[in-house]
C-alpha positions as YAML, in Angstrom:
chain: A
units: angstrom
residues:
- id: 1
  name: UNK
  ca: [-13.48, 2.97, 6.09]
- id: 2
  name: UNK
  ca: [-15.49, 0.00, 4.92]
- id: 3
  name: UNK
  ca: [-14.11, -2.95, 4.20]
- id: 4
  name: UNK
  ca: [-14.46, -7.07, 4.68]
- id: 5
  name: UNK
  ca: [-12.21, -10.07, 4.70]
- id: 6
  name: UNK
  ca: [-13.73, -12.73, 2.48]
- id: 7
  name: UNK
  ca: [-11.59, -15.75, 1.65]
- id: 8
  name: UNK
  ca: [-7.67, -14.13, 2.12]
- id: 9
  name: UNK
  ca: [-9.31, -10.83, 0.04]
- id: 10
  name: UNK
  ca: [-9.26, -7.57, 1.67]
- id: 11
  name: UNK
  ca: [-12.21, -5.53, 0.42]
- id: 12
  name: UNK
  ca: [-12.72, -1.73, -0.18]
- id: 13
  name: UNK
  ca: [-15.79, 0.48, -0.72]
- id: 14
  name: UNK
  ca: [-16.16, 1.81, -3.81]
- id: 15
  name: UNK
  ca: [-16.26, 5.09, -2.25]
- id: 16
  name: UNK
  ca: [-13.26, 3.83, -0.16]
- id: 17
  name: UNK
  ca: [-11.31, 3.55, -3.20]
- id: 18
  name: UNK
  ca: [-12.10, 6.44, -4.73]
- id: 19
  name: UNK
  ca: [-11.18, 8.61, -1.85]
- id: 20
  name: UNK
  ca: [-7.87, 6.97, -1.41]
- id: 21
  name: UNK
  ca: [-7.14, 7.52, -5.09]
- id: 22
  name: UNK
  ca: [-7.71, 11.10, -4.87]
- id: 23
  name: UNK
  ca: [-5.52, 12.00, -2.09]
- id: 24
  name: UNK
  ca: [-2.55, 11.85, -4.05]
- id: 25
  name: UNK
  ca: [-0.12, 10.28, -1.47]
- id: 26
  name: UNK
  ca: [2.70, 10.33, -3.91]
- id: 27
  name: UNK
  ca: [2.80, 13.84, -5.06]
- id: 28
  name: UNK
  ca: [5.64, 14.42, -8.04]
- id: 29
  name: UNK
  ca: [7.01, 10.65, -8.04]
- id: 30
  name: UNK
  ca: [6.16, 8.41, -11.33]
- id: 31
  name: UNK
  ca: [5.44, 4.63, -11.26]
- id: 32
  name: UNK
  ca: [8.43, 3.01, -12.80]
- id: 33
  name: UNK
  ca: [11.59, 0.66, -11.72]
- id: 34
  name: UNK
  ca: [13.10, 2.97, -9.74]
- id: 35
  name: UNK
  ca: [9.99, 4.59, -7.89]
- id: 36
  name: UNK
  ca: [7.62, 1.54, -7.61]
- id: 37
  name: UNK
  ca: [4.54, 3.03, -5.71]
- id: 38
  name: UNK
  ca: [2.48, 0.59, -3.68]
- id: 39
  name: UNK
  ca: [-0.62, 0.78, -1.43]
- id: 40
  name: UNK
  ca: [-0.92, -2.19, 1.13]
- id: 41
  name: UNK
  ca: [-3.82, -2.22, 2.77]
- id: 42
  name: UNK
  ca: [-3.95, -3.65, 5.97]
- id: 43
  name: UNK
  ca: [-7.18, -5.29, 7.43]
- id: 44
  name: UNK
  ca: [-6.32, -4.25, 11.13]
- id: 45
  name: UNK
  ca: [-5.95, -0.54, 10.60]
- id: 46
  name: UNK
  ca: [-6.18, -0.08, 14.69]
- id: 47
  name: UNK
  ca: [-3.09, -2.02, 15.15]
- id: 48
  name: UNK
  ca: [-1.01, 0.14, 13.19]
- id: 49
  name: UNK
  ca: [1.29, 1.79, 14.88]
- id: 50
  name: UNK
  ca: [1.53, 5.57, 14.47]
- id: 51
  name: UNK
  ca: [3.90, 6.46, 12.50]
- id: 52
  name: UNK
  ca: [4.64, 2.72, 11.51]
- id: 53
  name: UNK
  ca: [7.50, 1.00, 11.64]
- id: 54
  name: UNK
  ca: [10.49, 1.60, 9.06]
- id: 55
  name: UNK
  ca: [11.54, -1.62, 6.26]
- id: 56
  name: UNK
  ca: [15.33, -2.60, 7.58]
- id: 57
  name: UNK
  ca: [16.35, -2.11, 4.01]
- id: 58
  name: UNK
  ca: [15.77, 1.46, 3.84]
- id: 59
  name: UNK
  ca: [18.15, 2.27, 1.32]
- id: 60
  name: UNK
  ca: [15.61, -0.26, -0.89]
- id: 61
  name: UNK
  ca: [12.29, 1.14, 0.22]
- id: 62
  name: UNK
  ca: [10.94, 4.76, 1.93]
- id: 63
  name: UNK
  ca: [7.69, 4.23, 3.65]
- id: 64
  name: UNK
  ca: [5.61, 7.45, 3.08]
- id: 65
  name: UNK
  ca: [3.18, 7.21, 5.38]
- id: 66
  name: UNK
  ca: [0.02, 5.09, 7.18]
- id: 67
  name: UNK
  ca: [-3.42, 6.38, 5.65]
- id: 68
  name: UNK
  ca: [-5.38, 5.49, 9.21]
- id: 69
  name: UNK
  ca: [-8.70, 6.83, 6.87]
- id: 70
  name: UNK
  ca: [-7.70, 4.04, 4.36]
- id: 71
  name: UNK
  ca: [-6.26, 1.60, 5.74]
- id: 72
  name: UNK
  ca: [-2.93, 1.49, 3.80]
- id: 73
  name: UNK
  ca: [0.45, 1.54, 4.17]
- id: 74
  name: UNK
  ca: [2.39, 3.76, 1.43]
- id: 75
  name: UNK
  ca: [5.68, 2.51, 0.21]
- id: 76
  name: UNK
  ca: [7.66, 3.52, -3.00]
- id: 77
  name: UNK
  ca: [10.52, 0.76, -3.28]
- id: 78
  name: UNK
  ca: [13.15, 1.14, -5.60]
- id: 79
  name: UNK
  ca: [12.92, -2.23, -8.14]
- id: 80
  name: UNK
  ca: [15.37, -1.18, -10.94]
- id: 81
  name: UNK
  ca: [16.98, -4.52, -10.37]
- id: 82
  name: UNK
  ca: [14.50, -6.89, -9.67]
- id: 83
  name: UNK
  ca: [14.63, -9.52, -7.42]
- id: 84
  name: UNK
  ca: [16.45, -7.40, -5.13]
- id: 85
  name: UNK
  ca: [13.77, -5.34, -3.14]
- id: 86
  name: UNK
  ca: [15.68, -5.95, 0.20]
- id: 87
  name: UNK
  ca: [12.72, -8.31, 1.44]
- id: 88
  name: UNK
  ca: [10.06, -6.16, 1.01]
- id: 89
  name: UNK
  ca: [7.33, -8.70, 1.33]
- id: 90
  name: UNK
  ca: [8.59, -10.65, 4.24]
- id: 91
  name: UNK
  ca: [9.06, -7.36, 6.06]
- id: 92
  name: UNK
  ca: [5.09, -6.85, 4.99]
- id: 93
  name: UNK
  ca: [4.20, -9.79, 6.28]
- id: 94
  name: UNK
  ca: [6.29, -9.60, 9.83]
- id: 95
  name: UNK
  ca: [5.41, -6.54, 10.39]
- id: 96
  name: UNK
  ca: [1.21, -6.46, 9.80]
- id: 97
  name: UNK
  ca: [0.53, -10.11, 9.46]
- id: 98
  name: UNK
  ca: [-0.72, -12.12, 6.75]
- id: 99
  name: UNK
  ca: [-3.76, -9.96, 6.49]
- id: 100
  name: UNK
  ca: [-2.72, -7.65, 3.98]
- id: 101
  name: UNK
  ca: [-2.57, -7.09, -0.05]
- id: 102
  name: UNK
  ca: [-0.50, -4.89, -1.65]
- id: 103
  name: UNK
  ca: [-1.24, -3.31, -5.22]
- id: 104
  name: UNK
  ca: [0.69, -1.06, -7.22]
- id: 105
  name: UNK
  ca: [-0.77, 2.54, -7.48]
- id: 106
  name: UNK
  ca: [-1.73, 2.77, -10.77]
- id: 107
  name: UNK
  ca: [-3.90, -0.56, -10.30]
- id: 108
  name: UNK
  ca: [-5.22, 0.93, -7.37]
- id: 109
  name: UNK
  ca: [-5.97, 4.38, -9.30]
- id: 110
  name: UNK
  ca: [-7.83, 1.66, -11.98]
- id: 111
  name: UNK
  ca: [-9.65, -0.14, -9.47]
- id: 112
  name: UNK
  ca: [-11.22, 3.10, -8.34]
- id: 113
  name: UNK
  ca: [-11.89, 4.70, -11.72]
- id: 114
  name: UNK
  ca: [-13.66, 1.15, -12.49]
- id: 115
  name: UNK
  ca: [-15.46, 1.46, -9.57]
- id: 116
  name: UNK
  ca: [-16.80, 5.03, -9.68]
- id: 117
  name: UNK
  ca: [-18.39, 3.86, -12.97]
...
């Protein structure tokens, strides 16, 4: 995994990216309100605990796993009332710092198809 803090950003490798798209961490769930897929990546990988530790509002949000390889922490959050994620973010932030960014999967599928260009 290659990657840089510049500024707040957490940075990827193109190759990175591409990778991480292609593994398919969400096998037979679509993007939407009720299955919101997101990929935070986490510029401390090492710290992460293995597996990592579970959102309190897990009726809100499943985590689906800690790509080590990546760098990312999986989550698909149900948002089909927004607003009311449970406190997804502040959990984010509690539990892996500040250092983190969080994308939705399809941006991160668009980042890497950019990329591999």
């Amino acid at each position: 995994m290659s990657n840089a803090h510049l500024r707040g950003a957490i940075v990827r490798a193109a190759g990175s990216m591409g990778s991480l798209a292609a593994t398919d961490p969400f096998p037979g769930l679509t993007h939407g309100k009720g299955t919101y897929l997101t990929a935070t990546f986490v510029k401390d990988a090492a710290s992460v605990a293995n597996p990592p530790p579970e959102p309190p509002q897990l009726h809100l949000t499943d985590v689906v796993g800690f790509d080590r390889a990546h760098g990312v922490l999986l989550t698909v959050t149900d948002n089909s009332e927004p607003g009311r994620t449970g406190g997804f973010m502040a959990w984010l932030e509690r539990a892996y710092g500040k250092a983190t960014t969080t994308r939705s999967w399809p941006t991160v599928q668009r980042l890497a198809a950019r990329l591999s260009d």
